[in-house]
C-alpha positions in Angstrom: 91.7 48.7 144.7 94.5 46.8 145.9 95.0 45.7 142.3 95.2 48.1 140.6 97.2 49.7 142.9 100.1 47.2 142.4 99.9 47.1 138.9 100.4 51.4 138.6 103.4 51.3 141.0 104.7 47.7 138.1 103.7 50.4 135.9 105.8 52.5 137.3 108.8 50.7 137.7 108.7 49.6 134.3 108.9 52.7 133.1 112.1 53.3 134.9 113.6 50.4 133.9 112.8 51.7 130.4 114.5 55.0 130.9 117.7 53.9 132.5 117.9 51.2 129.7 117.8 54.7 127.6 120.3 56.5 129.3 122.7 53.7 129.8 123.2 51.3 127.3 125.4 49.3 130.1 122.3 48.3 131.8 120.2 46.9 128.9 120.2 43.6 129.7 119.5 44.4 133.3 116.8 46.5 132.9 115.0 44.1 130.2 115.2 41.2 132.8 113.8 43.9 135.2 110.9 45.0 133.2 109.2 41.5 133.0 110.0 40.8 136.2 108.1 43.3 137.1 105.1 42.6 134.3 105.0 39.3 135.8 104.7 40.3 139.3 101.7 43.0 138.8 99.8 40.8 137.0 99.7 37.6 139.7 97.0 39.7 141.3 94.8 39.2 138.6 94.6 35.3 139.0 91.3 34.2 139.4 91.9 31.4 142.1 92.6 32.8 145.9 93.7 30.1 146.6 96.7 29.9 144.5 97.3 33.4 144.6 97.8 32.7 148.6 100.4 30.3 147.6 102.1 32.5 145.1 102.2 35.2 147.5 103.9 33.2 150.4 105.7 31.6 148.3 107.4 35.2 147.6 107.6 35.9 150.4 109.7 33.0 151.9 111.7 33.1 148.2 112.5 37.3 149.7 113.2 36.1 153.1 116.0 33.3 151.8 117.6 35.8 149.4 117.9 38.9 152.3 119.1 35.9 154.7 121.7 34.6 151.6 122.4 38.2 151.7 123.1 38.8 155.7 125.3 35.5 155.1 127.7 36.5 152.2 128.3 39.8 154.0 128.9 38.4 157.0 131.3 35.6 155.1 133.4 38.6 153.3 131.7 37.4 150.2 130.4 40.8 149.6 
């Protein structure tokens, strides 16, 4: 259930992506990169190994942590 759940809401935001590539032709490149992103992501829950699926996962999730830390960091900096 859980699978199929993630892959509707990829689904989802692929199709999105596909409509503002659409309606802005600024944002082509951006909502290409976007759309496989996204392809890529929905379908990791189909690998047949847990166990690397468990490492794929946390491995996300540390990659999401760093960037919203790099984040917190530029702002703070005045990067941003």
């Amino acid at each position: 259930m859980i699978r199929e759940v993630v892959l509707f809401g990829g689904v989802v935001y692929i199709i999105i992506a596909l409509v503002q590539w659409v309606q802005n032709q600024t944002v082509q490149a951006e909502a290409a990169l976007f759309a496989g992103i996204m392809v890529v992501l929905s379908l990791i829950h189909y690998a047949r190994d847990e166990e690397r699926l468990k490492k794929i996962e946390m491995a996300g999730l540390w990659l999401a942590i760093a960037l919203f830390l790099g984040y917190a960091l530029a702002k703070a900096g005045g990067y941003l």
